[in-house]
N, CA and C atoms as a LAMMPS dump frame, in Angstrom:
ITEM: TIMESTEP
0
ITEM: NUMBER OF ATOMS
639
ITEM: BOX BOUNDS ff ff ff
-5.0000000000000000e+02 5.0000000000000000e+02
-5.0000000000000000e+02 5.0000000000000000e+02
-5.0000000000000000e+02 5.0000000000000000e+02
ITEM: ATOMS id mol type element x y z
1 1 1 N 0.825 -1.207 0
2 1 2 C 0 0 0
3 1 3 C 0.867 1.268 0
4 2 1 N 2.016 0.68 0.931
5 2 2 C 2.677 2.662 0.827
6 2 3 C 3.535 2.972 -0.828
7 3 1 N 4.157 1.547 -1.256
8 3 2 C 4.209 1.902 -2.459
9 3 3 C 3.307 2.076 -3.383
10 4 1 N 1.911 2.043 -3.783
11 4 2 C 0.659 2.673 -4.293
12 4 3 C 0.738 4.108 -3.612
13 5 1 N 0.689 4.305 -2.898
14 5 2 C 1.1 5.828 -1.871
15 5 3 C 1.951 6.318 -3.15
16 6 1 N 3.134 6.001 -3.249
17 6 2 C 4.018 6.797 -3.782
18 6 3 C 3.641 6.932 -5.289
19 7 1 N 3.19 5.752 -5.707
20 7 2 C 2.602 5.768 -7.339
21 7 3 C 1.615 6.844 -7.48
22 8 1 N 1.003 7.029 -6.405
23 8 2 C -0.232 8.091 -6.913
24 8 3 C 0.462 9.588 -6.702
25 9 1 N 1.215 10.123 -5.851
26 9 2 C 1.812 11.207 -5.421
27 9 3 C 2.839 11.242 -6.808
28 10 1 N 3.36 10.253 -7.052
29 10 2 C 4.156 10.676 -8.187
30 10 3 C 3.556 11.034 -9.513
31 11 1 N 2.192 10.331 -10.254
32 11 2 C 1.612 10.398 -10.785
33 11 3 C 0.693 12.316 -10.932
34 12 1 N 0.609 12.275 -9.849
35 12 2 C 0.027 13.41 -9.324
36 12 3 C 1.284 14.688 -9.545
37 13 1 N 2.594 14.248 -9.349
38 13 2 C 3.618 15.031 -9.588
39 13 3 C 4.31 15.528 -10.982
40 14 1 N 3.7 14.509 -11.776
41 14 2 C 4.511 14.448 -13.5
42 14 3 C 2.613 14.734 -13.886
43 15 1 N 1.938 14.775 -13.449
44 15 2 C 0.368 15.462 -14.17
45 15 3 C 1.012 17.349 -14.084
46 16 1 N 1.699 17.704 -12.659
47 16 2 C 1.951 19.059 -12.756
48 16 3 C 2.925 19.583 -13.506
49 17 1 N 4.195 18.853 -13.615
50 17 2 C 5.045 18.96 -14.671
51 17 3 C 4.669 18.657 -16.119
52 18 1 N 3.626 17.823 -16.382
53 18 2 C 3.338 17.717 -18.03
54 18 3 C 2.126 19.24 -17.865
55 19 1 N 1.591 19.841 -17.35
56 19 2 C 0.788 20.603 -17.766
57 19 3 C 1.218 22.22 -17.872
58 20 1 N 2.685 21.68 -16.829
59 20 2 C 2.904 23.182 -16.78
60 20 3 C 4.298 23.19 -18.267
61 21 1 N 4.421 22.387 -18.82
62 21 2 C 5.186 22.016 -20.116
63 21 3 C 4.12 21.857 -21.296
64 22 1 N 3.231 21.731 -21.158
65 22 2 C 2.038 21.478 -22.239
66 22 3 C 1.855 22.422 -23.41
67 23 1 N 1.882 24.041 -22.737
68 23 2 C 2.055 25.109 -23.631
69 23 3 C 2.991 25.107 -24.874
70 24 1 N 4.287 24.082 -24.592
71 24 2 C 4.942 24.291 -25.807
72 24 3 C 4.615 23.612 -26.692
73 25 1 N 3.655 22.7 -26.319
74 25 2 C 3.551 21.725 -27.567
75 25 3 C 1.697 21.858 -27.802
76 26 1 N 1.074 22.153 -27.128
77 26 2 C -0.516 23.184 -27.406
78 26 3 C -1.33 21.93 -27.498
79 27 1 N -1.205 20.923 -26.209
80 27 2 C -2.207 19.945 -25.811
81 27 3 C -3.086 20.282 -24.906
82 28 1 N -4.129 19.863 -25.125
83 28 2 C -5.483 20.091 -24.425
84 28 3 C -5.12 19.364 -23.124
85 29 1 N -5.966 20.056 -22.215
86 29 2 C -5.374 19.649 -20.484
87 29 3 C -5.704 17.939 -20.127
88 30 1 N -7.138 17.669 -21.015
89 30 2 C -7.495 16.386 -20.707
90 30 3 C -6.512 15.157 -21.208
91 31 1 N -6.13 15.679 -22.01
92 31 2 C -5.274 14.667 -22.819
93 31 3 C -4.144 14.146 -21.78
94 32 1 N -3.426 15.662 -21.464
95 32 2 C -2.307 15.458 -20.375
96 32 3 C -2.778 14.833 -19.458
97 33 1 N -3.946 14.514 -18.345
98 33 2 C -4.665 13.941 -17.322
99 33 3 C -4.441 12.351 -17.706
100 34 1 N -5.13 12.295 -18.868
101 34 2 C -4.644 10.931 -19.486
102 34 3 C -3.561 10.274 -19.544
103 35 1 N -2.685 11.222 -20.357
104 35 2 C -1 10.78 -20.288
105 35 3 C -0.038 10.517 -18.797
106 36 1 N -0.91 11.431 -17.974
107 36 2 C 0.027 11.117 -16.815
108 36 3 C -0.444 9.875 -15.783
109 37 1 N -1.764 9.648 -16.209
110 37 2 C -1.963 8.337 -15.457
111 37 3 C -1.64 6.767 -16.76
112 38 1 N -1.717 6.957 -17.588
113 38 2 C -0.991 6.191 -18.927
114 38 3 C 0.632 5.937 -18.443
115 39 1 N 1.27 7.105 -18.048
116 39 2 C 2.832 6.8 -18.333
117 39 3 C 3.087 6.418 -16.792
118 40 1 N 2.517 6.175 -15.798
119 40 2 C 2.648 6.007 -14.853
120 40 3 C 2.414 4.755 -14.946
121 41 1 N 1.629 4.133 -15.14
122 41 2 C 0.916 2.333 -15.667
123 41 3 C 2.055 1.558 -16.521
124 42 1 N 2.518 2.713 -17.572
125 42 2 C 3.66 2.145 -18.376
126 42 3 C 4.767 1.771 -17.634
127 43 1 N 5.325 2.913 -17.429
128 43 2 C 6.269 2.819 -16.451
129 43 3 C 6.534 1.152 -15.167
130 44 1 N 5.292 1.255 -14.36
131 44 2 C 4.938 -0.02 -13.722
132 44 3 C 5.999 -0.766 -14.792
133 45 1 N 4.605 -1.239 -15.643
134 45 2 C 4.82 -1.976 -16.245
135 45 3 C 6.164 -2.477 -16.651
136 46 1 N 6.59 -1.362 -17.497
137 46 2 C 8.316 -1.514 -17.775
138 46 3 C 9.247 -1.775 -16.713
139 47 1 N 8.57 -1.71 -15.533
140 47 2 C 9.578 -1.872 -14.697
141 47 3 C 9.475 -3.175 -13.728
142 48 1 N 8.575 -4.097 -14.05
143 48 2 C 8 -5.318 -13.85
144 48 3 C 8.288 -6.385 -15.197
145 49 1 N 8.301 -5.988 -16.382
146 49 2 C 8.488 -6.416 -17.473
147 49 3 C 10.2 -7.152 -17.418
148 50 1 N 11.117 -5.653 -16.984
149 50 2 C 12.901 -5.786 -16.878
150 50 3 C 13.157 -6.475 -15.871
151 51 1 N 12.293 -6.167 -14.649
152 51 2 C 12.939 -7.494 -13.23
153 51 3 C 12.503 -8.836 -13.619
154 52 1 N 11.475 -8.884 -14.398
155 52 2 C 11.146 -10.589 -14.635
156 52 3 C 12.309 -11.019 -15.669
157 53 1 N 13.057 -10.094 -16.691
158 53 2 C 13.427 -10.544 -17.818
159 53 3 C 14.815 -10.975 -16.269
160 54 1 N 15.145 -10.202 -15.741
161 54 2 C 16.515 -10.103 -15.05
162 54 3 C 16.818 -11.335 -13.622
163 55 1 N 15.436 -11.715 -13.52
164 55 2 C 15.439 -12.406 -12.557
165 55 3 C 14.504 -13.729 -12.075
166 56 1 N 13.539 -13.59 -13.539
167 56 2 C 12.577 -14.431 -13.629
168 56 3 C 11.387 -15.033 -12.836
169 57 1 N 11.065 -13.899 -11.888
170 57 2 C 10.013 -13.875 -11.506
171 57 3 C 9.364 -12.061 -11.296
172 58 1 N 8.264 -11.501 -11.011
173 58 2 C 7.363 -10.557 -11.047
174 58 3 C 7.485 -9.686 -9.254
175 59 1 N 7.879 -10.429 -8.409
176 59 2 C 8.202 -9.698 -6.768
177 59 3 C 8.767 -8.838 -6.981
178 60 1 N 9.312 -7.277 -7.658
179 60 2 C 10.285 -6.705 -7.927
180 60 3 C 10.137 -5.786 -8.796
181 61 1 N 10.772 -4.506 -8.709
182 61 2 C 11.027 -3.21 -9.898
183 61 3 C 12.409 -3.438 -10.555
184 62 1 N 12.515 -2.909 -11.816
185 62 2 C 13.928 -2.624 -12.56
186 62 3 C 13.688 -1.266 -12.637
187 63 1 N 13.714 -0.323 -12.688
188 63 2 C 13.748 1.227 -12.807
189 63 3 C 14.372 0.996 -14.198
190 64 1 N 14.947 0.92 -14.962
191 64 2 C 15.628 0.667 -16.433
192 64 3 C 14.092 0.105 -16.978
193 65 1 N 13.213 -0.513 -16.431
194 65 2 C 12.375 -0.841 -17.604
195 65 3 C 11.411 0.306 -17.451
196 66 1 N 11.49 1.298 -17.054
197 66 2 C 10.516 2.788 -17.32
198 66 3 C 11.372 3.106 -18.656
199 67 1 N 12.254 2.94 -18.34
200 67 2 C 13.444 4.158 -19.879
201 67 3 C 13.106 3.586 -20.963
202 68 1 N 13.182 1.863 -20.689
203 68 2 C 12.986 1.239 -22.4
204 68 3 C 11.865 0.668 -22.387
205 69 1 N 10.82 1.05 -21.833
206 69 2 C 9.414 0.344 -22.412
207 69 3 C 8.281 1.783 -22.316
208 70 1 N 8.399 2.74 -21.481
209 70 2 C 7.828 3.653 -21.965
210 70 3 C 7.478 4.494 -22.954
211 71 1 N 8.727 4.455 -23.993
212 71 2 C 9.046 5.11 -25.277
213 71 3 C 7.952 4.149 -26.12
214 72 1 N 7.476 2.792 -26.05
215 72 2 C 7.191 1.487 -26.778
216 72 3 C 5.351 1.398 -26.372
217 73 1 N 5.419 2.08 -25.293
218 73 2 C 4.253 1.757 -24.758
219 73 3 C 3.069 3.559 -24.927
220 74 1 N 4.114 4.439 -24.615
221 74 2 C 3.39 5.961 -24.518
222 74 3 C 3.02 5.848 -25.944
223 75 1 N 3.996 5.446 -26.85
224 75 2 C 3.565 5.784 -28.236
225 75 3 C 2.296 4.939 -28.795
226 76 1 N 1.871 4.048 -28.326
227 76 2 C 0.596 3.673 -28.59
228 76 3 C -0.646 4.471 -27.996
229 77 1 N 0.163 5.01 -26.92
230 77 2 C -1.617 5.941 -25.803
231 77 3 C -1.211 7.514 -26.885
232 78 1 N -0.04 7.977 -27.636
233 78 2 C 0.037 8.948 -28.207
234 78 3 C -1.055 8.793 -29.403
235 79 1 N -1.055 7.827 -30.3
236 79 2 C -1.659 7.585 -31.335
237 79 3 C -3.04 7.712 -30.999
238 80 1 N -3.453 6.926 -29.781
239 80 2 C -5.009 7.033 -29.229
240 80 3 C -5.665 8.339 -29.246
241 81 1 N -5.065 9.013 -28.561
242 81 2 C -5.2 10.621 -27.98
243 81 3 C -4.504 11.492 -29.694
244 82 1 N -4.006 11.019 -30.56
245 82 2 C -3.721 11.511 -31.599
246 82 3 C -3.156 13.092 -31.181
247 83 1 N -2.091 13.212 -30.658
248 83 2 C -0.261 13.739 -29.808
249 83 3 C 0.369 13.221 -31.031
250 84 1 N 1.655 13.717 -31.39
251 84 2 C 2.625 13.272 -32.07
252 84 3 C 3.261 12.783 -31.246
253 85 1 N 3.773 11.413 -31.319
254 85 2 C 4.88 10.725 -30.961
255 85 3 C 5.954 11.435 -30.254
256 86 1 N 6.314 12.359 -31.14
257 86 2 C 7.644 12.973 -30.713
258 86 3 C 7.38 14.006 -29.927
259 87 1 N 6.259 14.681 -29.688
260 87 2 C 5.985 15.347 -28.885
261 87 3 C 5.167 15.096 -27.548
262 88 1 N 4.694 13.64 -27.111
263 88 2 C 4.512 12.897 -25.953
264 88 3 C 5.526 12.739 -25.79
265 89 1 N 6.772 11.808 -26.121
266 89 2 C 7.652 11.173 -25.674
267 89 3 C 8.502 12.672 -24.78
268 90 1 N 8.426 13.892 -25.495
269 90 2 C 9.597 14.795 -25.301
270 90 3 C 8.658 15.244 -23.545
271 91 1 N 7.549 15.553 -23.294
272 91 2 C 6.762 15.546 -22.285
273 91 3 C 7.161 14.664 -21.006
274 92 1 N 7.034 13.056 -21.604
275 92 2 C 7.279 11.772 -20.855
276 92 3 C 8.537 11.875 -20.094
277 93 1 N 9.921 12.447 -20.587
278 93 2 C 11.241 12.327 -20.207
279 93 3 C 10.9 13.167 -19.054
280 94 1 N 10.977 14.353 -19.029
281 94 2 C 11.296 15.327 -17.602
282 94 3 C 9.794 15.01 -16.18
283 95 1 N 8.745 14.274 -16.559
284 95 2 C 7.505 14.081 -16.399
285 95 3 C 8.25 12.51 -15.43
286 96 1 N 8.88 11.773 -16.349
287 96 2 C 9.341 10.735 -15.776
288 96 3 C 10.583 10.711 -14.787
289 97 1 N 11.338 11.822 -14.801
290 97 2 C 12.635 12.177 -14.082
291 97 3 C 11.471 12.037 -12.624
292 98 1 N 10.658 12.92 -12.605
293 98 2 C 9.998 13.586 -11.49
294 98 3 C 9.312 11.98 -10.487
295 99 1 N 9.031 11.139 -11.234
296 99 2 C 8.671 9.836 -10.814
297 99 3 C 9.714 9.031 -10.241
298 100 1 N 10.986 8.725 -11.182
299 100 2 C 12.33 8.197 -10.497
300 100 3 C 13.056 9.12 -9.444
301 101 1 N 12.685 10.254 -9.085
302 101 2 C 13.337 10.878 -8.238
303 101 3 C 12.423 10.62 -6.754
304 102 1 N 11.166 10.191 -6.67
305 102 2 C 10.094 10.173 -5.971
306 102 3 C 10.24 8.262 -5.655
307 103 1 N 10.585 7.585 -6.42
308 103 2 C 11.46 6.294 -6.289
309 103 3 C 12.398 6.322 -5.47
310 104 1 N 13.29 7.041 -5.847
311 104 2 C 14.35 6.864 -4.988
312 104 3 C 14.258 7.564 -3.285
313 105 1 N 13.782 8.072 -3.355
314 105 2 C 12.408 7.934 -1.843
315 105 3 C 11.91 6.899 -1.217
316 106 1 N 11.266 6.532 -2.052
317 106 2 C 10.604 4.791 -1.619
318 106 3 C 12.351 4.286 -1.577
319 107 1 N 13.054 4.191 -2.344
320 107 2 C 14.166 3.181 -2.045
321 107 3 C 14.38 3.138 -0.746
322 108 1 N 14.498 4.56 -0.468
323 108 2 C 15.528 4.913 1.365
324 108 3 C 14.711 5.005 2.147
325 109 1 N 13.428 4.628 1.738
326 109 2 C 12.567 4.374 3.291
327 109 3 C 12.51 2.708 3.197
328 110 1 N 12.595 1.626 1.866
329 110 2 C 12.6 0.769 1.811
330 110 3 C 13.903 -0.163 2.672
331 111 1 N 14.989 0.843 1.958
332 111 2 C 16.368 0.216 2.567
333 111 3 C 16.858 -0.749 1.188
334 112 1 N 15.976 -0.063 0.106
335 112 2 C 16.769 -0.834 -1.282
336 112 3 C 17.573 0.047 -1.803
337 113 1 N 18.348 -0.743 -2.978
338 113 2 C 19.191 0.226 -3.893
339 113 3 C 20.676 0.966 -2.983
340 114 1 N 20.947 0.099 -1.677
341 114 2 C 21.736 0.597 -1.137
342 114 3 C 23.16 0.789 -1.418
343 115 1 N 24.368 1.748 -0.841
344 115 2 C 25.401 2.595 -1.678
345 115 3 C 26.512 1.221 -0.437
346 116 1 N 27.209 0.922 -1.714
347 116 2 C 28.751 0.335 -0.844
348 116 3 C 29.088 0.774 0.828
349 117 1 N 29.865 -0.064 1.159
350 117 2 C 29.764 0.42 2.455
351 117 3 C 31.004 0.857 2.753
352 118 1 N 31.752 2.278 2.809
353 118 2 C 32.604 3.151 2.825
354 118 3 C 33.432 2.99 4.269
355 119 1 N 32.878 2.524 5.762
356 119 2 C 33.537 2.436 6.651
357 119 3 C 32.842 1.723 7.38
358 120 1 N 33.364 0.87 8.264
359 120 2 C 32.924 0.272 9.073
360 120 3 C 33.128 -0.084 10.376
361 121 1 N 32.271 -0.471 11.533
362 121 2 C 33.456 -0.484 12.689
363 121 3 C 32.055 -1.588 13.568
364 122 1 N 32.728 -1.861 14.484
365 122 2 C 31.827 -2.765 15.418
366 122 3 C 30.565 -2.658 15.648
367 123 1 N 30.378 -0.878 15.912
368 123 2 C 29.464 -0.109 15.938
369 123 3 C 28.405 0.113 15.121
370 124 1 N 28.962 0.572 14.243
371 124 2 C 28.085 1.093 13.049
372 124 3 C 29.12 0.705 11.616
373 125 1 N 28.117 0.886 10.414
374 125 2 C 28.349 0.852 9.004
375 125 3 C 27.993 2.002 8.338
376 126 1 N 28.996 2.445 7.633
377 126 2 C 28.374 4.053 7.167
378 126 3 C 28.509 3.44 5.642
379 127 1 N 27.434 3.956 4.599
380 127 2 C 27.71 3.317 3.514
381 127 3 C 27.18 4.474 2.196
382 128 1 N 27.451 4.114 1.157
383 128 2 C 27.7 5.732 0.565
384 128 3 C 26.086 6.016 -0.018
385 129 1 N 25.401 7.089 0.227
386 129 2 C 23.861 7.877 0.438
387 129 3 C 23.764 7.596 -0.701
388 130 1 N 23.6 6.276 -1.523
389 130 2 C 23.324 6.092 -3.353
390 130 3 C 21.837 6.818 -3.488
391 131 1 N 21.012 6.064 -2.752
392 131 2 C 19.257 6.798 -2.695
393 131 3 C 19.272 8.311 -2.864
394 132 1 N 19.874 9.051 -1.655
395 132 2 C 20.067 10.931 -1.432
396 132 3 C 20.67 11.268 -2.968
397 133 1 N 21.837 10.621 -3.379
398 133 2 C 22.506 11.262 -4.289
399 133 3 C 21.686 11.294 -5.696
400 134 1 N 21.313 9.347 -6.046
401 134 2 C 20.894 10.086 -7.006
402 134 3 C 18.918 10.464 -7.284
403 135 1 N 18.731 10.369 -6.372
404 135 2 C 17.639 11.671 -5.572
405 135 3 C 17.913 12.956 -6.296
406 136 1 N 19.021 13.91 -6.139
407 136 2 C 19.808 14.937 -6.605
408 136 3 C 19.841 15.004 -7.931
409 137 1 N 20.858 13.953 -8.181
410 137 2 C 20.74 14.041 -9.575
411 137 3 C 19.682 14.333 -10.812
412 138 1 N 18.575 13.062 -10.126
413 138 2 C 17.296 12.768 -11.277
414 138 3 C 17.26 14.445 -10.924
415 139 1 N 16.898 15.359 -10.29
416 139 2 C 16.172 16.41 -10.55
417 139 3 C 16.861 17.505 -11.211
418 140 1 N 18.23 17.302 -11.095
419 140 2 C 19.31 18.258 -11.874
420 140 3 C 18.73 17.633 -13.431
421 141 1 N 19.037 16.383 -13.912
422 141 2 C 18.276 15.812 -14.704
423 141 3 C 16.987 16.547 -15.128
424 142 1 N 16.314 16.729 -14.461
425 142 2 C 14.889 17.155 -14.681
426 142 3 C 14.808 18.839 -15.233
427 143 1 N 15.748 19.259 -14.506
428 143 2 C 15.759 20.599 -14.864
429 143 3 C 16.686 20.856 -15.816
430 144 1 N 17.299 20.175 -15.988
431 144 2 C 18.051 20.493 -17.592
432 144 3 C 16.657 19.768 -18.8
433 145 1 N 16.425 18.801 -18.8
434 145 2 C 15.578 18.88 -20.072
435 145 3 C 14.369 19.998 -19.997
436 146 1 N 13.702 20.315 -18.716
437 146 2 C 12.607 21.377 -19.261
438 146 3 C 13.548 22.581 -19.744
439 147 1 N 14.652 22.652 -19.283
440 147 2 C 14.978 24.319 -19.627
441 147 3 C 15.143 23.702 -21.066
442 148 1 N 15.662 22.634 -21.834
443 148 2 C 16.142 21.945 -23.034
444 148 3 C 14.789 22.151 -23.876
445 149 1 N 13.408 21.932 -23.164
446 149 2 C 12.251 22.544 -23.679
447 149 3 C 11.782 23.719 -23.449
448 150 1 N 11.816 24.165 -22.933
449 150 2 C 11.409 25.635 -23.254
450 150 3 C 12.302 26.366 -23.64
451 151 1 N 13.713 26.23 -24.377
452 151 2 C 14.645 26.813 -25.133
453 151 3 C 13.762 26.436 -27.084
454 152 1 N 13.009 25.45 -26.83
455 152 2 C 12.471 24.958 -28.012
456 152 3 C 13.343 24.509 -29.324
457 153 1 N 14.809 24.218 -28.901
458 153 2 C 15.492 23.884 -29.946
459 153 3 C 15.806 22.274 -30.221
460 154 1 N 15.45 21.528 -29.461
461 154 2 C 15.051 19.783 -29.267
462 154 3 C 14.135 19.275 -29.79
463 155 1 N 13.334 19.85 -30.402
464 155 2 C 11.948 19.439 -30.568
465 155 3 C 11.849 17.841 -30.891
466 156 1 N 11.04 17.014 -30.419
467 156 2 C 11.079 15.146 -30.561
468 156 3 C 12.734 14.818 -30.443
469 157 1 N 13.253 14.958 -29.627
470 157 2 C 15.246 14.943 -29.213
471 157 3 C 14.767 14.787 -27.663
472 158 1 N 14.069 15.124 -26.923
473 158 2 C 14.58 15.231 -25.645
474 158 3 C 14.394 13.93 -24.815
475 159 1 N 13.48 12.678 -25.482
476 159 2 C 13.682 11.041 -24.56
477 159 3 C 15.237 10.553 -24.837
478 160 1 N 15.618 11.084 -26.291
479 160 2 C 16.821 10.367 -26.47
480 160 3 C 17.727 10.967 -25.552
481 161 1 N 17.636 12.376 -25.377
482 161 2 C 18.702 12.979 -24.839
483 161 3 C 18.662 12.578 -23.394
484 162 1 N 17.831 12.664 -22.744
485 162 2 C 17.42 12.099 -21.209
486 162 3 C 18.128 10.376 -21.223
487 163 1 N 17.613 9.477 -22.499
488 163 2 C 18.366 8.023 -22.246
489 163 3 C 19.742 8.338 -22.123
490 164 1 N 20.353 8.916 -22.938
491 164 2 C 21.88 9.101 -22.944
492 164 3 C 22.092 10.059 -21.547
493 165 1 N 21.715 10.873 -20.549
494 165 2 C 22.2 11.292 -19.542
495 165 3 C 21.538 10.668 -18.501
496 166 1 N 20.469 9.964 -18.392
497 166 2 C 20.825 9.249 -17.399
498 166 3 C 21.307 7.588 -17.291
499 167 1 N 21.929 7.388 -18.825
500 167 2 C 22.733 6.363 -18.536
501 167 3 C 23.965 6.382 -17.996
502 168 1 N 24.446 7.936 -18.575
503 168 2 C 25.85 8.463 -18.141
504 168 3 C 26.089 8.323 -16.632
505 169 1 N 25.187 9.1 -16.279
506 169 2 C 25.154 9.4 -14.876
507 169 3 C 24.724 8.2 -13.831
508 170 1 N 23.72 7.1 -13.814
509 170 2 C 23.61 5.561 -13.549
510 170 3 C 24.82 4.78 -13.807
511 171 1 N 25.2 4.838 -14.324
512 171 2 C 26.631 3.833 -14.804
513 171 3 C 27.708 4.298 -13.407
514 172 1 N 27.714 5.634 -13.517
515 172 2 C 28.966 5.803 -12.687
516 172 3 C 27.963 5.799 -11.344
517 173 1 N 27.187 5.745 -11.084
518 173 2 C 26.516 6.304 -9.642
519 173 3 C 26.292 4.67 -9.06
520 174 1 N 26.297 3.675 -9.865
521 174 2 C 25.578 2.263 -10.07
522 174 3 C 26.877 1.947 -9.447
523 175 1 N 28.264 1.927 -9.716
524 175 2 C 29.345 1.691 -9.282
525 175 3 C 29.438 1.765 -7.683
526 176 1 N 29.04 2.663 -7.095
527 176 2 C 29.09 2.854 -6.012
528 176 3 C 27.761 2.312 -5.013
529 177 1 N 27.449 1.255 -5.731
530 177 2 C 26.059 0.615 -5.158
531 177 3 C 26.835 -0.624 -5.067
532 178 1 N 25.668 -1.267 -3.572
533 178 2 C 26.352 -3.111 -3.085
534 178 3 C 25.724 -3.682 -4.577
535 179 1 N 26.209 -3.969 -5.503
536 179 2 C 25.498 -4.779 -6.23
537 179 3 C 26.005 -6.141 -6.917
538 180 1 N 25.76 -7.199 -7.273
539 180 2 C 26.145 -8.146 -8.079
540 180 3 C 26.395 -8.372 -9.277
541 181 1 N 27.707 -9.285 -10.055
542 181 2 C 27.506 -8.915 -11.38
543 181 3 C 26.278 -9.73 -11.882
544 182 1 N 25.67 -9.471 -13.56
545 182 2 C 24.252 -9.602 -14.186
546 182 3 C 25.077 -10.296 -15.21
547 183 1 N 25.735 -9.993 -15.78
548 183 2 C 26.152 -10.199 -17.175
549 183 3 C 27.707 -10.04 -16.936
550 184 1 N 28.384 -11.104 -17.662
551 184 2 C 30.193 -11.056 -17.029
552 184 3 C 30.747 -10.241 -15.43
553 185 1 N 30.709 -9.197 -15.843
554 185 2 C 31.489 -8.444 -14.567
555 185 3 C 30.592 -7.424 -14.085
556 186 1 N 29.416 -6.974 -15.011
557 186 2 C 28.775 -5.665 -15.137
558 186 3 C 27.719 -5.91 -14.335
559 187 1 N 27.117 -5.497 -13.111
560 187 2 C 26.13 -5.348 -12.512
561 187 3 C 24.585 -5.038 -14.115
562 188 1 N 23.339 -5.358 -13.363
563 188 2 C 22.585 -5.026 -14.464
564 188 3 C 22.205 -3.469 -14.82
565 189 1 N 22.675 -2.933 -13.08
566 189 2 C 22.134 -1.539 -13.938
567 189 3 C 23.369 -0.761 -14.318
568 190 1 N 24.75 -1.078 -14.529
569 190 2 C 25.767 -0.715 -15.672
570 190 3 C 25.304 -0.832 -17.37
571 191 1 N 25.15 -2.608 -16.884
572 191 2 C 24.277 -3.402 -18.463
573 191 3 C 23.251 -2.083 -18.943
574 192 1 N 22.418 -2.279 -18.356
575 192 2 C 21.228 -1.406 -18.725
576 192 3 C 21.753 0.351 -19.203
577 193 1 N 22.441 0.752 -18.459
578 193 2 C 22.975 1.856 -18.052
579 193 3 C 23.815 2.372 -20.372
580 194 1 N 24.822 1.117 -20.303
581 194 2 C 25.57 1.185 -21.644
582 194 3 C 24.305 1.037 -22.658
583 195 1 N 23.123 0.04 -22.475
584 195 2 C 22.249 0.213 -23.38
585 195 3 C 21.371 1.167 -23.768
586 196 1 N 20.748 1.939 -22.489
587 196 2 C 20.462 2.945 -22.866
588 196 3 C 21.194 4.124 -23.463
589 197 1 N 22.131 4.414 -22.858
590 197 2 C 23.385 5.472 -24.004
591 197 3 C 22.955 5.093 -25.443
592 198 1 N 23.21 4.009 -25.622
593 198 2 C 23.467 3.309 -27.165
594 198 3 C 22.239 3.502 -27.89
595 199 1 N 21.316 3.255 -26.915
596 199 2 C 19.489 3.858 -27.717
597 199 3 C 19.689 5.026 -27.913
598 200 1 N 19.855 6.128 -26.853
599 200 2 C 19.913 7.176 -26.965
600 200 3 C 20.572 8.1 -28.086
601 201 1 N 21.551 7.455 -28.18
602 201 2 C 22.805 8.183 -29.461
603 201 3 C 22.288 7.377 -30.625
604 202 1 N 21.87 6.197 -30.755
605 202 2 C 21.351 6.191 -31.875
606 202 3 C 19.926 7.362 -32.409
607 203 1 N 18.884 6.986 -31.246
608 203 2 C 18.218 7.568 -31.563
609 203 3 C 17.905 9.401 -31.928
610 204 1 N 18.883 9.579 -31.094
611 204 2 C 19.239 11.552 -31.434
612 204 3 C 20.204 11.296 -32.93
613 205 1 N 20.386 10.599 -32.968
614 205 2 C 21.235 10.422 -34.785
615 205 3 C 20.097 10.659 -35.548
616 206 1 N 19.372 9.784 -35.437
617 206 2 C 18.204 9.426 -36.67
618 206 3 C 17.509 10.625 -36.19
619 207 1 N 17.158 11.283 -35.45
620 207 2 C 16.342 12.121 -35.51
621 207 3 C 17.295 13.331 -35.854
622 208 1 N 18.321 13.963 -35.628
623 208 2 C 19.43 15.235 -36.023
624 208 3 C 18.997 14.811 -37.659
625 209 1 N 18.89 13.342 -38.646
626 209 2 C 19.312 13.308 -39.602
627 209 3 C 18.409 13.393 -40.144
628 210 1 N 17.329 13.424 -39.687
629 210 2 C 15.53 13.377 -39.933
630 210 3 C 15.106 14.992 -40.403
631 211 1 N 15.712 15.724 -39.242
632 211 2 C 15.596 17.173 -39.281
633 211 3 C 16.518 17.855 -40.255
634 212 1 N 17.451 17.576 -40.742
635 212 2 C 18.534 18.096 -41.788
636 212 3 C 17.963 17.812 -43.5
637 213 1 N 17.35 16.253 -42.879
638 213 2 C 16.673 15.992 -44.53
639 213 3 C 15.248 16.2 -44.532
């Protein structure tokens, strides 16, 4: 229940960020109401979808499956609501920062996602604030793509650009988490971390090359 708590407060949090971003792209308010309880469901989803692929059963979140199944999933509720693609998805990124930052909340009241343990003594274990930090981050995150939108020079660029910075920034922050390797040496959210970059830069390619031709 308290994580439903947080699903609805977050939901409730990326409805205020998609509406107060809405103006640049001149969607009707209902639509956004829609989208933010849509990308919130997605999200779930994607993130129930990646822990089963990673671990083979459903008890569990991947936060990596919001990044790569939301893009797969919004674009079908875009078509419904007839939104351009590229202009939901560019909404979804800073809309979705605001949700993983509200996660990593639930982590540190959970006691998941915890940071290496930096010192130790009989007493106590001090171990490095992974939850607080990248808490921080997602919203530095967040506030670079809206200013990235309301500069209006991204236009359908800003999911890719968001995959590629917060893979950057997960990869190295993921390092400093207790975690196990997934794949050879690489914990999964490194794995995940290099794949999203790789979506990302592909996908700001094809679209830079989209806009030139």
């Amino acid at each position: 229940m308290i994580l439903f708590g947080f699903l609805a407060v977050g939901t409730v949090l990326m409805l205020i960020a998609m509406m107060y971003l809405k103006k640049d792209y001149h969607i009707t308010g209902w639509k956004i109401v829609l989208a933010s309880v849509m990308l919130t469901l997605s999200g779930l989803s994607g993130t129930k979808i990646l822990f089963w692929i990673e671990n083979g059963r459903w008890d569990g979140v991947s936060f990596f499956g919001a990044i790569f199944f939301v893009p797969i999933l919004m674009s079908f509720v875009s078509m419904m609501l007839k939104i351009p693609v590229g202009n939901m998805l560019d909404l979804c990124a800073p809309a979705e920062c605001v949700m993983l930052a509200l996660m990593k909340v639930s982590c540190f009241y959970f006691g998941c996602c915890r940071g290496r343990v930096i010192f130790e003594t009989e007493a106590a274990v001090i171990r490095f604030p992974s939850q607080i930090v990248e808490f921080v981050v997602i919203l530095f995150i967040f506030y670079f793509l809206v200013k990235q939108i309301r500069q209006q020079q991204y236009k359908n660029q800003i999911y890719a650009r968001y995959m590629i910075i917060y893979g950057v920034t997960r990869f190295v922050l993921n390092l400093l988490r207790d975690t196990e390797p997934f794949v050879w040496i690489l914990p999964a959210g490194n794995l995940w971390s290099l794949v999203s970059m790789a979506a990302g830069c592909i996908w700001l390619n094809r679209a830079k090359r989209d806009i030139r031709y």
